[in-house]
C-alpha positions, 0 to 999 in steps of 0.5 A: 108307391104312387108316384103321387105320393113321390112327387108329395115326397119330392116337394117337402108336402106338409102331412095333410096333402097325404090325403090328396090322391085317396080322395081324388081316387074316392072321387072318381069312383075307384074300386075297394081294392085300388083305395086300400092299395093308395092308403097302403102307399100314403102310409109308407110315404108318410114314413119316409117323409119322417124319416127324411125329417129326422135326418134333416133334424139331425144333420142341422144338429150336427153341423150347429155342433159342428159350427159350434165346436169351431166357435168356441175354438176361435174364441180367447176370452174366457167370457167370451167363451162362456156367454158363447156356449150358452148362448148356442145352447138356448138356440140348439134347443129352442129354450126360453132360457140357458144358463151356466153354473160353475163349481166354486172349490173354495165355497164348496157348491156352485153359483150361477156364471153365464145366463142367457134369456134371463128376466130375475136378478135373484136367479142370476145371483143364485148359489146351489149346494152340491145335491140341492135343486137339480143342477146340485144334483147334477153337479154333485151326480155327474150325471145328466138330470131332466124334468118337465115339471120342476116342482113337482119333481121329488127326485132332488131336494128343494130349497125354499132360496132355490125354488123362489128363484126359479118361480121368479124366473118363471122356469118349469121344465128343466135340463142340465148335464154335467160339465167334465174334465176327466173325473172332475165336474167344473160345472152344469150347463143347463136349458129351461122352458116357462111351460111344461113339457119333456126333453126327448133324449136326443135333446139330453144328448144334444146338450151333454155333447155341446158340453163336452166341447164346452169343458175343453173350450173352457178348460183351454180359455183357462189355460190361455189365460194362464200362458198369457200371464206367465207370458206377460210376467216373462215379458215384464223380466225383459222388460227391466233386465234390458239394461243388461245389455245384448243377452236380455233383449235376444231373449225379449226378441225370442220370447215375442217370437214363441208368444206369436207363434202360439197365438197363430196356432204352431206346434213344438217343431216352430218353437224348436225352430225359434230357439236354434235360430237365436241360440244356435247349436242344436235342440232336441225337445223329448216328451215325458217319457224321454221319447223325441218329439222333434231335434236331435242332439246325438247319443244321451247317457242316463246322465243326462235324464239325471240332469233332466230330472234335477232341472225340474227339481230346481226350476231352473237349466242344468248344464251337463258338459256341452248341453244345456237340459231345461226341465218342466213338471206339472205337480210332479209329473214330467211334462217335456225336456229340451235338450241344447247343445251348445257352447255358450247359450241365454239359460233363460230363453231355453227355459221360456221355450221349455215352458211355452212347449209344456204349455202346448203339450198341456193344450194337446192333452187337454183336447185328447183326454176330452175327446177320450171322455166322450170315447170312453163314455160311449164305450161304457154304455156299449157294455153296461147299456148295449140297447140304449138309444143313441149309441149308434148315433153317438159313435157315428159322431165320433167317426166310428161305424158300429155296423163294421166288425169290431174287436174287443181287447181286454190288457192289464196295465199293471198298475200304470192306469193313467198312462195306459188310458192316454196311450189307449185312448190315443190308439182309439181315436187313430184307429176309429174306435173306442177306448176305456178304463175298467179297474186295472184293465183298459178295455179297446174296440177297434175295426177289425176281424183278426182278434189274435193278431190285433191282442198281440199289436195292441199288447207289444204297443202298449207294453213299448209305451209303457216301458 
């Protein structure tokens, strides 16, 4: 390549300034031979020019995602979050218009929640059937929707309220993906312009990423709120059984303790730590499978998990010799159990730390099984869609290298699917690879060469966890 065409290449030169050393070269009187070669040369340069660009363009994207997903992290205030998602979406995109639509159970379909660029007091107070216009389609399919020209799209049903509120609003090209926590839509996030024109499917893809970040920021906003509640209920209790002298105000003294340390982002291991500070003994806190997350307080019979088991059945600490065992469930499933040993203890500050622990466990989940989402989204395009576009840059987003050697594992989780996919999504996300549920099977792809030896890790690890 002409050294020309590299300095061109060096100094970011616009497409036009290509042209430069052929006509210098025709200038002077160059031979066919010595022209034909420089536009052999402006030819490759004017493809790595695009590729570079391409690259840049995708970095930004990444790293906007990136400064995204942090954000939203930082942020408490489920409006907050809201007002941030969209309002990062119209600038990921360059749209004239983004906007939110939130599914409401009660009603049945989903009204507008967030906009930002909007000039139509009747489009911000819209409501969308689930399958009427293309974010009840969106909605009601699961599926990402994209048009250039709205009204002239007949893939979705057009409602006479809808489309006057999208004709005041001006809105002709149209996108949205759905919102998802675990099989379950919340919501549409959606980009629009006032003139037609396409969305490219690295734009498609842009957005639904930026929404999966957006259910979990949503989804632990939620979820804050609900522990700030519960938190200031709790605190209220103190509050009016401080006359009941020294018990009731340690216990007001530990709840303020766990509330800050979950606000400043600690674990189990600092709410453990709190709780044997003001109540002395010894803790062990174990997860839903009576596994030890941190603690230990010695040998348990099967009495004790009995005792675990009416605790959640009653709400309330069960004691059991020198233990004290609180419980918590999530509609029926065992979440955590702590375990006190101790003479003489405040029941009720090991039952605030139980809750504050399941709390934390449910917010963990939460970034797990979206995460998972993403995973087993990806893996399930491998195998239906092998040669779609994007796949490799959708792994290479998630840390996995589709251009290294990879395994497929196929187990049967005979019957016990949901556990099985938070155990093989888990496993996915250590090892750098992808996993997914099919039926009753849970499908791996994890680095590797040794097929055999990888199938009989996988199949004892799974079983143990199971079992």
């Amino acid at each position: 390549m002409s050294r020309r065409f590299l300095e061109l290449l060096a100094r970011e030169a616009s497409a036009v300034e290509f042209e430069g050393p052929i006509v210098e070269a025709r200038a002077q009187g160059a031979d066919p031979a010595t022209i034909e070669e420089l536009e052999q040369a402006k030819v490759e340069a004017l493809k790595v020019r695009a590729l570079l660009r391409r690259r840049a363009r995708r970095e930004a994207e990444l790293s906007a995602l990136y400064d995204t997903a942090g954000d939203l992290a930082a942020l408490r205030d489920l409006d907050a979050v809201l007002e941030a998602i969209v309002h990062r979406a119209r600038q990921l995109l360059a749209t004239d218009i983004a906007y939110m639509t939130l599914h409401d159970p009660e009603q049945g379909d989903t009204y507008m929640r967030v906009t930002d660029g909007s000039i139509s007091a009747k489009f911000r107070a819209l409501r969308l059937a689930m399958g009427a216009g293309l974010g009840g389609l969106v909605a009601q399919t699961a599926t990402p929707y994209a048009t250039a020209d709205y009204f002239a799209d007949a893939r979705f049903r057009h409602k006479g309220h809808i489309d006057e509120a999208v004709k005041e609003e001006g809105l002709v090209a149209i996108l949205g993906v759905p919102l998802r926590l675990g099989q379950r839509v919340i919501g549409v996030l959606m980009a629009a312009n006032r003139s037609a024109r396409p969305f490219h499917q690295e734009e498609v893809s842009l957005l639904a990423s930026l929404a999966a970040h957006a259910a979990v920021a949503i989804d632990n906003a939620r979820l804050l709120q609900e522990t700030r509640n519960a938190l200031e209920e709790l605190s209220h209790a103190h509050r009016t059984a401080r006359a009941h002298g020294e018990a009731v105000e340690r216990a007001a003294l530990a709840h303020d303790r766990m509330t800050s340390l979950v606000l400043r982002g600690g674990g189990i291991e600092d709410v453990a730590a709190v709780v044997t500070e003001v109540l002395g003994g010894s803790l062990a806190v174990l997860d839903d499978l009576g596994r030890p997350i941190t603690g230990d307080v010695g040998e348990l019979d099967s009495g004790v998990f009995e005792a675990a088991q009416a605790s959640r059945a009653l709400g309330r600490t069960v004691r059991r010799g020198d233990l004290l065992i609180a419980s918590v469930d999530v509609g029926g499933e065992p979440l955590c159990t702590l375990i006190l040993r101790s003479d003489d203890a405040d029941e009720r500050i090991l039952e605030r730390a139980a809750l504050v622990c399941a709390l934390l466990l449910l917010f963990r989940r939460s970034v797990a099984e979206a995460e998972g989402r993403v995973r087993g989204e990806l893996l399930e395009d491998l195998i239906s869609r092998p040669g779609s576009p994007g796949l490799a840059d959708r792994a290479r987003r998630l840390g996995v290298d589709l251009s290294a050697p990879h395994v497929v594992v196929v187990v049967r989780h005979g019957g016990q699917r949901e556990r099985a996919a938070f155990w093989a999504s888990s496993q996915a996300t250590v090892r750098h690879g992808l996993a997914a549920g099919r039926g009753d099977e849970v499908v791996l792809l994890l680095p590797g060469v040794d097929a055999g030896g990888l199938a009989q890790r996988v199949a004892a690890e799974l079983s143990a966890s199971l079992h």
